[in-house]
ZADOVEX-306641 format. One record per residue (C-alpha): residue number from 1; residue in one letter; x, y, z. Coordinates in Angstrom, 3 decimals. Layout:
<atoms>
<atom loke="NUM" kero="A" east="X" north="Y" up="Z"/>
...
</atoms>
This chain:
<atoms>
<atom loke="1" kero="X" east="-212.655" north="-72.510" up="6.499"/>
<atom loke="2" kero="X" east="-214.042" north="-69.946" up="8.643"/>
<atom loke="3" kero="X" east="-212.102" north="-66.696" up="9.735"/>
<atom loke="4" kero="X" east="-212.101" north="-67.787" up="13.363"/>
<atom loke="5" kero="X" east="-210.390" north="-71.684" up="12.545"/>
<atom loke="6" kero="X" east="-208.117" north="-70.015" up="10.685"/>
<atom loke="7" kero="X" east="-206.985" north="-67.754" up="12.953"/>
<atom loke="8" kero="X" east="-206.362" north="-70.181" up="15.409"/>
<atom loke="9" kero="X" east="-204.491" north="-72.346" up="13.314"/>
<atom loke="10" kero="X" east="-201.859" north="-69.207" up="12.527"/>
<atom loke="11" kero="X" east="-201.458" north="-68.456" up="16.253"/>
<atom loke="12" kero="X" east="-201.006" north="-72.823" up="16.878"/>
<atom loke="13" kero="X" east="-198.438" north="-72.884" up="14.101"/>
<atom loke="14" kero="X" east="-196.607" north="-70.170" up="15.383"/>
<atom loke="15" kero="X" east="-193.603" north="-70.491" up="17.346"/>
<atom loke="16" kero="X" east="-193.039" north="-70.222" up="21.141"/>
<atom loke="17" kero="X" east="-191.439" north="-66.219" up="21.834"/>
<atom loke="18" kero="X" east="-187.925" north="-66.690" up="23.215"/>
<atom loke="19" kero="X" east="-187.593" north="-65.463" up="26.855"/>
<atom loke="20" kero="X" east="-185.626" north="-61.766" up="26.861"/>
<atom loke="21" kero="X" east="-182.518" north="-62.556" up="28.441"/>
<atom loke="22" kero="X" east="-181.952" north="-61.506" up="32.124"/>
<atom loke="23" kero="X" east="-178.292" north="-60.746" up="31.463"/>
<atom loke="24" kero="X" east="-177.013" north="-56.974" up="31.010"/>
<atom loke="25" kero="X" east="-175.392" north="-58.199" up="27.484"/>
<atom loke="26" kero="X" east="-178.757" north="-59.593" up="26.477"/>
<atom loke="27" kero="X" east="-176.480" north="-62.992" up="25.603"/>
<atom loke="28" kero="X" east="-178.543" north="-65.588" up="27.907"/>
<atom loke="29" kero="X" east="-176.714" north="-67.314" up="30.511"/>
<atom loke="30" kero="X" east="-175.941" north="-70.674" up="28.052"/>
<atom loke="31" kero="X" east="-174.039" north="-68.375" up="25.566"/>
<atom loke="32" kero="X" east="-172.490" north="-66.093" up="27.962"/>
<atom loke="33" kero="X" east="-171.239" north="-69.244" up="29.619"/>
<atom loke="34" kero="X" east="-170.043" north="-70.508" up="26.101"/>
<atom loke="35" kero="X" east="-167.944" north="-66.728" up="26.196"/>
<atom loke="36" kero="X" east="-166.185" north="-67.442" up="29.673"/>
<atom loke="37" kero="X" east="-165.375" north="-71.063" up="29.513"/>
<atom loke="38" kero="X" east="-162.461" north="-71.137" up="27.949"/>
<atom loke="39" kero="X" east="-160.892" north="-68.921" up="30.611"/>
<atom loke="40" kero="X" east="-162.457" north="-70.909" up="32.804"/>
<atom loke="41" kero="X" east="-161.026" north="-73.979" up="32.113"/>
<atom loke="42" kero="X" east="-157.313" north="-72.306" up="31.882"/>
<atom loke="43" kero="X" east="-157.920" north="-71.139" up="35.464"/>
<atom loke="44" kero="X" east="-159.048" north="-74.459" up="36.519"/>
<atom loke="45" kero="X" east="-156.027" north="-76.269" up="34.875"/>
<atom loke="46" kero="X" east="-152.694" north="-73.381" up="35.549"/>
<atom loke="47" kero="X" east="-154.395" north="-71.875" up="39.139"/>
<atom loke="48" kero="X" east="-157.681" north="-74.143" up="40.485"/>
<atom loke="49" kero="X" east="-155.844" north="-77.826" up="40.213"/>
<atom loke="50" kero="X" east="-152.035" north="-76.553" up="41.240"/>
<atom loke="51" kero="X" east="-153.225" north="-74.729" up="44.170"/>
<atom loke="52" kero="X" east="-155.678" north="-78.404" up="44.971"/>
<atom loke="53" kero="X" east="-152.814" north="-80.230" up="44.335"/>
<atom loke="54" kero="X" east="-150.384" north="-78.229" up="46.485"/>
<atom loke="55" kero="X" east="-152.665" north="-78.438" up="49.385"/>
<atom loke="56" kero="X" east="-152.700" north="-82.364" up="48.927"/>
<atom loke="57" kero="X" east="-149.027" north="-82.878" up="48.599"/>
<atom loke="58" kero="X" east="-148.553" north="-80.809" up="52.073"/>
<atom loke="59" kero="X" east="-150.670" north="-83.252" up="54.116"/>
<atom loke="60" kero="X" east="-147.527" north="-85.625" up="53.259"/>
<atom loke="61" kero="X" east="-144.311" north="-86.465" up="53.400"/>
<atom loke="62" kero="X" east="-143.736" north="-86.606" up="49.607"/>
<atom loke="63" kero="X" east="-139.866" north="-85.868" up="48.624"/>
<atom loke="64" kero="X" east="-138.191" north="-85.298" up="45.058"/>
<atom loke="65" kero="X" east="-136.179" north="-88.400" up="45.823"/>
<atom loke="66" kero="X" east="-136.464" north="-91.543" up="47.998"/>
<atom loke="67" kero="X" east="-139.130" north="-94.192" up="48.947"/>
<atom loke="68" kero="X" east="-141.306" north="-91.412" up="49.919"/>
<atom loke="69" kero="X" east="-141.241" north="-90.219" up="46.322"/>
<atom loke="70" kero="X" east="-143.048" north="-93.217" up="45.122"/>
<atom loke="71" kero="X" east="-145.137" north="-93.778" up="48.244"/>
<atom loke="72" kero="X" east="-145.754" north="-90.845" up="50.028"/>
<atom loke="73" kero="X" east="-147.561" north="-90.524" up="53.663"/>
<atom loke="74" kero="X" east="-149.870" north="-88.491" up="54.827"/>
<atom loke="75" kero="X" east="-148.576" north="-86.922" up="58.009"/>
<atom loke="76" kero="X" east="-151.732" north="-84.178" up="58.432"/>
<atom loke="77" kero="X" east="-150.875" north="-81.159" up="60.050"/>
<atom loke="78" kero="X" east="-146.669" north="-82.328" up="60.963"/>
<atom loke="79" kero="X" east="-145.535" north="-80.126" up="58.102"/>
<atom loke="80" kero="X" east="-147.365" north="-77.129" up="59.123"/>
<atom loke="81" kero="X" east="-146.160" north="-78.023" up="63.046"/>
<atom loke="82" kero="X" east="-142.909" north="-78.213" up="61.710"/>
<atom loke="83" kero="X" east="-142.831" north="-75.086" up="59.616"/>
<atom loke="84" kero="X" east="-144.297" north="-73.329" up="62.592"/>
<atom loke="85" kero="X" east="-141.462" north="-74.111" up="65.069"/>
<atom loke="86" kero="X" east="-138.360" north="-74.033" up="62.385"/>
<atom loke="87" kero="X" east="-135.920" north="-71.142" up="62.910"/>
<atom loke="88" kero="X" east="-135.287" north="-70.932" up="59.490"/>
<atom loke="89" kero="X" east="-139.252" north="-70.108" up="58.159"/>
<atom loke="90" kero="X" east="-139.478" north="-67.758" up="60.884"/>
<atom loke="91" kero="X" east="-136.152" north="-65.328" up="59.795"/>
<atom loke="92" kero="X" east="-137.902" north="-66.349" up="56.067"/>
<atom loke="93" kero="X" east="-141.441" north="-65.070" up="57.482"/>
<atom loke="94" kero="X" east="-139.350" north="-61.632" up="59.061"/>
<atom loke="95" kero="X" east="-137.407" north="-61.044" up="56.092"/>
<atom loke="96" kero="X" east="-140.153" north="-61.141" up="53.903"/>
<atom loke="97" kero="X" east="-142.029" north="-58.598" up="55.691"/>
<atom loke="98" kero="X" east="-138.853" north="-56.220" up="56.075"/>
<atom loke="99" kero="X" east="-139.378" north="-56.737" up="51.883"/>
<atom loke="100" kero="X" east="-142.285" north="-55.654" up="51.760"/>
<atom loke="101" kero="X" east="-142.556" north="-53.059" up="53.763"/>
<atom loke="102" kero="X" east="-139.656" north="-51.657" up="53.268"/>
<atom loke="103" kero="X" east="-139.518" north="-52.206" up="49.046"/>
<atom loke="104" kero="X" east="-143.613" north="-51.674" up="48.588"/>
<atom loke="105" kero="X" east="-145.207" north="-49.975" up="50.869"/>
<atom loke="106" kero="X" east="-142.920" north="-47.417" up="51.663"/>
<atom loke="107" kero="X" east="-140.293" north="-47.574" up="48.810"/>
<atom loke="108" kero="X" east="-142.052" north="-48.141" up="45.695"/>
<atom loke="109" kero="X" east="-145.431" north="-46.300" up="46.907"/>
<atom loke="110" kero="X" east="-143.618" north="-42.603" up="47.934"/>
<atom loke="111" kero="X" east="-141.465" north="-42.905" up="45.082"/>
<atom loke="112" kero="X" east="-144.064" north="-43.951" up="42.906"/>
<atom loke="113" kero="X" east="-146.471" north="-41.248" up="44.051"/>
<atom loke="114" kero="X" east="-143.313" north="-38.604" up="44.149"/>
<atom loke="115" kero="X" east="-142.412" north="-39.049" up="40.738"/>
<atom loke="116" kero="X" east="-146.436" north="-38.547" up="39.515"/>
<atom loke="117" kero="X" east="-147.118" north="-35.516" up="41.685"/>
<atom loke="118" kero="X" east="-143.518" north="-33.883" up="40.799"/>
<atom loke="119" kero="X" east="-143.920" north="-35.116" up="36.916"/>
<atom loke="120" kero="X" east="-147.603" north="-33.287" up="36.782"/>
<atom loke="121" kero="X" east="-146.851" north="-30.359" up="35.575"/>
<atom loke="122" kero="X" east="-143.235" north="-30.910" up="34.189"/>
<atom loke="123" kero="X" east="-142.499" north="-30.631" up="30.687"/>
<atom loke="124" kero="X" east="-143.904" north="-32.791" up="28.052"/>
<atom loke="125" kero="X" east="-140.865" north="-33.969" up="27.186"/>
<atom loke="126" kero="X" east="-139.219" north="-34.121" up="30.512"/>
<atom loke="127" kero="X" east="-142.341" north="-36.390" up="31.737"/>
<atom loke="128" kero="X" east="-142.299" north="-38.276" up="28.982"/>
<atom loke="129" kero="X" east="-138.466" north="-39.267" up="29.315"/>
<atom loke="130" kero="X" east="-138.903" north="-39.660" up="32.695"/>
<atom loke="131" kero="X" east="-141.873" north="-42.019" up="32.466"/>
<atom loke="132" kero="X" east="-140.299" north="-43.959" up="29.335"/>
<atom loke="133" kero="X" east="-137.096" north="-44.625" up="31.637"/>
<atom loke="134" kero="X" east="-139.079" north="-45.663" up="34.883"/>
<atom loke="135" kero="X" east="-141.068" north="-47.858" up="32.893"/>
<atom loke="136" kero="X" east="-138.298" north="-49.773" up="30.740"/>
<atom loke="137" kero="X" east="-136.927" north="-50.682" up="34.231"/>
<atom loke="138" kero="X" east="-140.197" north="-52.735" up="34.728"/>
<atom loke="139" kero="X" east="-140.746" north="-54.357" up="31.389"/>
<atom loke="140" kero="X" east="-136.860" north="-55.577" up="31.231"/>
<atom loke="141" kero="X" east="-136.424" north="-59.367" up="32.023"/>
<atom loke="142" kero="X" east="-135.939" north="-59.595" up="35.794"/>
<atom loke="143" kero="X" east="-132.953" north="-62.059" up="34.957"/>
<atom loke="144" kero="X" east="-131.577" north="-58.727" up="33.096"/>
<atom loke="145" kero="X" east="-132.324" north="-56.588" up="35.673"/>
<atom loke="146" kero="X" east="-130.584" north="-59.299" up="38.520"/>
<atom loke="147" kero="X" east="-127.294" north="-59.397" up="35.998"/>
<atom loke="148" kero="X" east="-127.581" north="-55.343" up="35.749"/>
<atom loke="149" kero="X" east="-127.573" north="-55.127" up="39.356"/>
<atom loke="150" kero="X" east="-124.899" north="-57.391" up="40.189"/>
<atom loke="151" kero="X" east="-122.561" north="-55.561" up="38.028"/>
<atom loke="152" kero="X" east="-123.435" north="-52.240" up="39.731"/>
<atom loke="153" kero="X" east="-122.747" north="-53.963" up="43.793"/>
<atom loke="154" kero="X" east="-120.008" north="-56.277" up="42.084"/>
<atom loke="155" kero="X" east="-116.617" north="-55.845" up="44.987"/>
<atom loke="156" kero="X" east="-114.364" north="-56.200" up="42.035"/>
<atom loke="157" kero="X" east="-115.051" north="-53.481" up="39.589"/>
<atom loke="158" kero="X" east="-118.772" north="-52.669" up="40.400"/>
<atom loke="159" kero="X" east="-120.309" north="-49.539" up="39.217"/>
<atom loke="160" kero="X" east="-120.762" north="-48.216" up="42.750"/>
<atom loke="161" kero="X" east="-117.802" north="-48.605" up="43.972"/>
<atom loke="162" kero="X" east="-116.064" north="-47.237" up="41.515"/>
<atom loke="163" kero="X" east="-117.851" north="-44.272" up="42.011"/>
<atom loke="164" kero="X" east="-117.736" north="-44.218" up="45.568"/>
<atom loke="165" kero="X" east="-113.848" north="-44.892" up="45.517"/>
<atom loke="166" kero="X" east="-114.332" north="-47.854" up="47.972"/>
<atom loke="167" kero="X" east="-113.343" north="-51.107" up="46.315"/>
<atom loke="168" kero="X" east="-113.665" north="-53.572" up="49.491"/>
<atom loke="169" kero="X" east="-117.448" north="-53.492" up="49.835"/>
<atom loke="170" kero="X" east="-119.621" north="-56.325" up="49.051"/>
<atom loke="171" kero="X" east="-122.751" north="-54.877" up="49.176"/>
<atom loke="172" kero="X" east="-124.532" north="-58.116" up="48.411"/>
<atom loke="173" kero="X" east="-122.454" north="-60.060" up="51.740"/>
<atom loke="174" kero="X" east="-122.612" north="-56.997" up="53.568"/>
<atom loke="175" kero="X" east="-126.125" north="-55.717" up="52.957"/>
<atom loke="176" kero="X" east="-128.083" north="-58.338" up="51.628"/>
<atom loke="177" kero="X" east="-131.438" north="-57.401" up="52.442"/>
<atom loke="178" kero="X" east="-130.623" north="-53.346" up="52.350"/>
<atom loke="179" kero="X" east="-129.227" north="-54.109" up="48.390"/>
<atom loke="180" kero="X" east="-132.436" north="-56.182" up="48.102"/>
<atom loke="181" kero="X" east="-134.805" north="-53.506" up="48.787"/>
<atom loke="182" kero="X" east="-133.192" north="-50.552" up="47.129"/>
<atom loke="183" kero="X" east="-133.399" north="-53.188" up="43.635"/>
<atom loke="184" kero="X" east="-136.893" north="-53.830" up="44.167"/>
<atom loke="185" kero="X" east="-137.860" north="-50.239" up="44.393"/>
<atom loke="186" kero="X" east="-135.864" north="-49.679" up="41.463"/>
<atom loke="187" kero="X" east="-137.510" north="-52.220" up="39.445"/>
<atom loke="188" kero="X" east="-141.285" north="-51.874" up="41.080"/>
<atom loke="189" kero="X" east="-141.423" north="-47.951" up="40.836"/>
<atom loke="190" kero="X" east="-143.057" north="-47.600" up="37.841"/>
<atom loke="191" kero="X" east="-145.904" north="-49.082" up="38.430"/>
<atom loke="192" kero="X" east="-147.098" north="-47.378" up="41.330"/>
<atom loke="193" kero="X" east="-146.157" north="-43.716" up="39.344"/>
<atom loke="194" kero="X" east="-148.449" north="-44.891" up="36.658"/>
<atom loke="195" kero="X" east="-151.490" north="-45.722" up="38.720"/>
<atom loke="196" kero="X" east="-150.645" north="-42.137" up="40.350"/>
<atom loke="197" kero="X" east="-150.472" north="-40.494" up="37.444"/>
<atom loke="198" kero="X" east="-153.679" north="-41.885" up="36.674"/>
<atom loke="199" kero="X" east="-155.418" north="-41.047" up="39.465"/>
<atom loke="200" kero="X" east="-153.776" north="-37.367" up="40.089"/>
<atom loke="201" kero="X" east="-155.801" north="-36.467" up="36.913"/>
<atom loke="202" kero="X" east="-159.474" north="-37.203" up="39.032"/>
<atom loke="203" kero="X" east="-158.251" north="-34.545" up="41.257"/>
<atom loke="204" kero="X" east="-160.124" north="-31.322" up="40.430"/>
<atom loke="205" kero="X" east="-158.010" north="-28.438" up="39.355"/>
<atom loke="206" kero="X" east="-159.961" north="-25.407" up="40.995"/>
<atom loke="207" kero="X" east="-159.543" north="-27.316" up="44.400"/>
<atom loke="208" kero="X" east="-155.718" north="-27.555" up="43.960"/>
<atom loke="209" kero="X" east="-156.318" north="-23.629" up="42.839"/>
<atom loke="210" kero="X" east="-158.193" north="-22.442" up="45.578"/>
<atom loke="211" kero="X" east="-155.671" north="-24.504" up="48.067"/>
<atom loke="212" kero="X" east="-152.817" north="-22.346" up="46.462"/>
<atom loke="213" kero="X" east="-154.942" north="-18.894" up="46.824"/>
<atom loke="214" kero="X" east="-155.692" north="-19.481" up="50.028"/>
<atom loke="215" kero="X" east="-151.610" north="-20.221" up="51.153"/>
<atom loke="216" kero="X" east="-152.365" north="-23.900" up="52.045"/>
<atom loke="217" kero="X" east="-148.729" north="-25.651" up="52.470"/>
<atom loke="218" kero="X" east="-148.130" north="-28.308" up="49.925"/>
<atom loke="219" kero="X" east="-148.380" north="-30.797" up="52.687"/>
<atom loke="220" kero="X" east="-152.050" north="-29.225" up="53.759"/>
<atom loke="221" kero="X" east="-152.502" north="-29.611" up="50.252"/>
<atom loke="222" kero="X" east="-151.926" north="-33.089" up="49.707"/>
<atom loke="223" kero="X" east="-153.359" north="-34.018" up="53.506"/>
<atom loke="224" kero="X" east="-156.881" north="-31.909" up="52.579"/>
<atom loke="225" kero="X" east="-157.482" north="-31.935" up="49.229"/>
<atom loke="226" kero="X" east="-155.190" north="-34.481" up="46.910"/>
<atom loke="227" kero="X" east="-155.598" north="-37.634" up="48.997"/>
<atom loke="228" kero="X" east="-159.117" north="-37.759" up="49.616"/>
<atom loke="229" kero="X" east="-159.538" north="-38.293" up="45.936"/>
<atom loke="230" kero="X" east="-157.047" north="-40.890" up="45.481"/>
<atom loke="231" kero="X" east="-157.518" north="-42.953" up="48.599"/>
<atom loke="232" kero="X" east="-159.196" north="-45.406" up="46.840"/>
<atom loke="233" kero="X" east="-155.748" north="-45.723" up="44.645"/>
<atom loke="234" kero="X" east="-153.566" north="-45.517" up="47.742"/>
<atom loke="235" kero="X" east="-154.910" north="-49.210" up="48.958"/>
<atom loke="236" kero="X" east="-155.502" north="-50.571" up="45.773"/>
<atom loke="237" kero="X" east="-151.298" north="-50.185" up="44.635"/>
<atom loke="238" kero="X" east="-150.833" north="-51.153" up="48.353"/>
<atom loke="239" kero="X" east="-152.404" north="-54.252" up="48.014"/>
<atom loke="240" kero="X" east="-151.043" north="-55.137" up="44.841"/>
<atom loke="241" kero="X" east="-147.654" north="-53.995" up="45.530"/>
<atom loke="242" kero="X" east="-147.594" north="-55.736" up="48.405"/>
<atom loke="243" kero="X" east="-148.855" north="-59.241" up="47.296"/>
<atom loke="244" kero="X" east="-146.536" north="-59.503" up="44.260"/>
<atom loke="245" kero="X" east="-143.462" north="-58.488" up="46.192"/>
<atom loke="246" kero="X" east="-144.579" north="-61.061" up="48.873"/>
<atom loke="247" kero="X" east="-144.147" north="-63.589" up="46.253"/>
<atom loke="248" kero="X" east="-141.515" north="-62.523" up="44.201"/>
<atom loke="249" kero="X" east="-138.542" north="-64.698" up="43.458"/>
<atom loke="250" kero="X" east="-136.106" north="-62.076" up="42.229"/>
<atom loke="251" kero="X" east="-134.483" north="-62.158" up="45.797"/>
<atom loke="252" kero="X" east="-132.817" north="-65.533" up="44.717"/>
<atom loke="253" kero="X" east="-131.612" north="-64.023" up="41.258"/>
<atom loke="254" kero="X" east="-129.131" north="-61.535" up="43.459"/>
<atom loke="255" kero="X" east="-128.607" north="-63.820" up="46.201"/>
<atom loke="256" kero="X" east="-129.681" north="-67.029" up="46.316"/>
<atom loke="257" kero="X" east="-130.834" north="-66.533" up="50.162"/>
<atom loke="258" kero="X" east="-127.455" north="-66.108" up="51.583"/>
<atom loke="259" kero="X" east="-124.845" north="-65.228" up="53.013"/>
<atom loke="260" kero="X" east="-126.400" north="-67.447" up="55.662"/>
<atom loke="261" kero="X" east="-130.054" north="-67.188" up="55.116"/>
<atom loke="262" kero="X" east="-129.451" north="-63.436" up="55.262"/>
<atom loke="263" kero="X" east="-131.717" north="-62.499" up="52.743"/>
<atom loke="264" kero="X" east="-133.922" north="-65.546" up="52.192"/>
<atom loke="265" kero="X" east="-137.628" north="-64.524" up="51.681"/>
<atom loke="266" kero="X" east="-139.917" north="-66.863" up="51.593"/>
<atom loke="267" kero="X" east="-140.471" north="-67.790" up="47.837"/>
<atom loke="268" kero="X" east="-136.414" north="-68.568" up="48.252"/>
<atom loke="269" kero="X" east="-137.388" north="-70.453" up="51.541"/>
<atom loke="270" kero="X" east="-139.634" north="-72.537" up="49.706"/>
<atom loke="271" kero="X" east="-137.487" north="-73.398" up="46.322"/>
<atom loke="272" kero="X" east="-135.103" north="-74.304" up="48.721"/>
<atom loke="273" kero="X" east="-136.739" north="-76.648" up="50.531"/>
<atom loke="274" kero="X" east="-138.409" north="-78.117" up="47.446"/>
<atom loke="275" kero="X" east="-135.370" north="-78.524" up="45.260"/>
<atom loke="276" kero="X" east="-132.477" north="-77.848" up="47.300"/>
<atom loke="277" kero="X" east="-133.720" north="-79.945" up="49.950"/>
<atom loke="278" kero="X" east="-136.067" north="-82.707" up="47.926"/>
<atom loke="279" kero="X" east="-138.812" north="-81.748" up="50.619"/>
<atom loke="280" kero="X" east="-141.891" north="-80.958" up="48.328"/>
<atom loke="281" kero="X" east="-144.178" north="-81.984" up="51.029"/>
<atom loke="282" kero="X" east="-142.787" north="-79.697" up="53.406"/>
<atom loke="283" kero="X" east="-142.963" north="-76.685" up="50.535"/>
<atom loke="284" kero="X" east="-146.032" north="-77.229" up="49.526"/>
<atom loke="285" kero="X" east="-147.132" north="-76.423" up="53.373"/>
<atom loke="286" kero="X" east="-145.536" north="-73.280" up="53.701"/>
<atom loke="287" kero="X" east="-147.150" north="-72.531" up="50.059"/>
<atom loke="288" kero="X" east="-150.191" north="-73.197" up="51.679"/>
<atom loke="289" kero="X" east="-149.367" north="-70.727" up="54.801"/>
<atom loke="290" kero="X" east="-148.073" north="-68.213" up="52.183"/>
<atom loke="291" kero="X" east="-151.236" north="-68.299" up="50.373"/>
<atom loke="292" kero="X" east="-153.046" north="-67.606" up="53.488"/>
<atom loke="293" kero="X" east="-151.245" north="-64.696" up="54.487"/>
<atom loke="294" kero="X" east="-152.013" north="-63.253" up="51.171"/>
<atom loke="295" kero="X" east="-155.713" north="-63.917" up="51.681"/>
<atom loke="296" kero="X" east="-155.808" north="-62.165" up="54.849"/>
<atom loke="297" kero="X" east="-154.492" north="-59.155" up="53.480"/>
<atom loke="298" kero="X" east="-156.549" north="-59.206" up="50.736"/>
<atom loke="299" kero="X" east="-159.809" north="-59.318" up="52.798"/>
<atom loke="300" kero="X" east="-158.104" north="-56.814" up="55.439"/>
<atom loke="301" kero="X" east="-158.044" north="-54.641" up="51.884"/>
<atom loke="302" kero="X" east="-161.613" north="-55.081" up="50.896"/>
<atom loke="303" kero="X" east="-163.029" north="-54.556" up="54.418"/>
<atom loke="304" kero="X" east="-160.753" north="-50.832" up="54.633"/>
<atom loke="305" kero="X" east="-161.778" north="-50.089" up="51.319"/>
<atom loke="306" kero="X" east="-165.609" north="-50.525" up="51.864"/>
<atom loke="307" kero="X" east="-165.804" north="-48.693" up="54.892"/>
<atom loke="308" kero="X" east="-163.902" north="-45.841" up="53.083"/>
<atom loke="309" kero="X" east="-166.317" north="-45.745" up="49.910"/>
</atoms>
């Protein structure tokens, strides 16, 4: 066979190259979708298809019990209507926002960033206990933190008031949303104080040195030269702490929404509703409201954070 036939008949029998991956993991988009499917498909069944299904079962009048349990309606819009005009979400809708403002994004983000900037250059063992004792109060069981904290505002034989010497206070009739807050920021701290300790350490020391030669104030110090550097941080554990203290359900462990709606956020508003009431229809509309105020914020969060980076 001549060299030229043969030739061709090597570069005929060889195979096709394979096409370099476009991908930065050099994985191909069939195998790197073969990595991320399972999650997928656990988002699509625990997040994707209750969230669908939420949605669905607020366009009607479906209830726990009752004809309309078997054959629900749709009714459209009536639920949202309804929610909009009803007393009851709208001191739900206020309270929540006293919550979070007054738990998140003041209470657990000066404390949290307080406790980091103080804690910086403490001790090693002083910052370590203090760190290790912040953070057990957010890994415990929030049905153990709840019990904790009813035996501390407990009238009869409470913690605090036996150290105060006042016996007659019910701080959980009396205060609901005040006792509310002051747990929250107990419990929520330590998250925020990690995510400033975190970022204090991006701060460069010979700024913070210079500020100190110079005679800068530690407030001119933390206006000028710490919180440019962590701005980025400041929104980021705003967001966060504000969107899981919007939907947090801990409120109910403590109170249960009273004395008289007193302190019934609306996660409470809606279990209520749902289960105390049989409405699921009705709940699932005010989920649906509840998931678009958290949207909002979120995007209010991206577009503030983009125009600061």
């Amino acid at each position: 066979m001549p060299a030229a036939d043969a030739t061709a008949v090597t570069v005929a029998a060889a195979p096709p190259a394979r096409r370099p991956a476009t991908d930065s993991a050099g994985l191909g988009k069939g195998r790197a979708l073969g990595f991320v499917a399972p999650a997928l498909i656990l988002i699509g069944i625990f997040l994707v298809f209750p969230a669908l299904w939420s949605i669905y079962i607020g366009l009607t009048n479906y209830t726990l019990t009752g004809p309309a349990s078997v054959n629900p309606q749709t009714v459209g819009l009536d639920n949202i209507t309804g929610a909009l005009s009803d007393p009851l979400f709208g001191n739900s809708l206020w309270l929540t926002l006293l919550f979070v403002l007054g738990s998140a994004v003041i209470g657990q983000n000066i404390l949290g960033f307080t406790l980091a900037w103080t804690m910086r250059g403490a001790r090693k063992w002083l910052r370590r206990t203090t760190e290790g004792l912040v953070l057990l109060a957010w890994i415990l069981p929030s049905t153990v933190v709840a019990y904790l904290w009813i035996a501390v505002l407990d009238r009869d034989g409470g913690t605090l008031n036996l150290l105060l010497g006042n016996p007659a206070t019910a701080w959980l009739v009396q205060y609901p949303m005040s006792s509310l807050i002051v747990f929250n920021v107990w419990r929520g701290t330590a998250f925020s104080m990690l995510l400033y300790s975190s970022a204090l350490a991006v701060v460069p020391p010979s700024q913070l040195e210079t500020a100190r030669m110079v005679g800068a104030s530690k407030w001119s110090t933390l206006k000028d030269v710490v919180f440019p550097h962590i701005r980025g941080h400041v929104l980021t554990n705003t967001l966060l702490v504000s969107l899981w203290t919007a939907n947090d359900f801990s409120p109910f462990l403590l109170t249960a929404g009273g004395p008289n709606h007193q302190s019934e956020t609306l996660p409470v508003f809606i279990y209520q509703q749902a289960l105390g009431s049989g409405q699921l229809g009705y709940a699932s509309a005010i989920s649906f409201l509840l998931l678009l105020v958290n949207l909002v914020v979120a995007l209010v969060y991206l577009r503030i954070l983009r125009r600061r980076t």
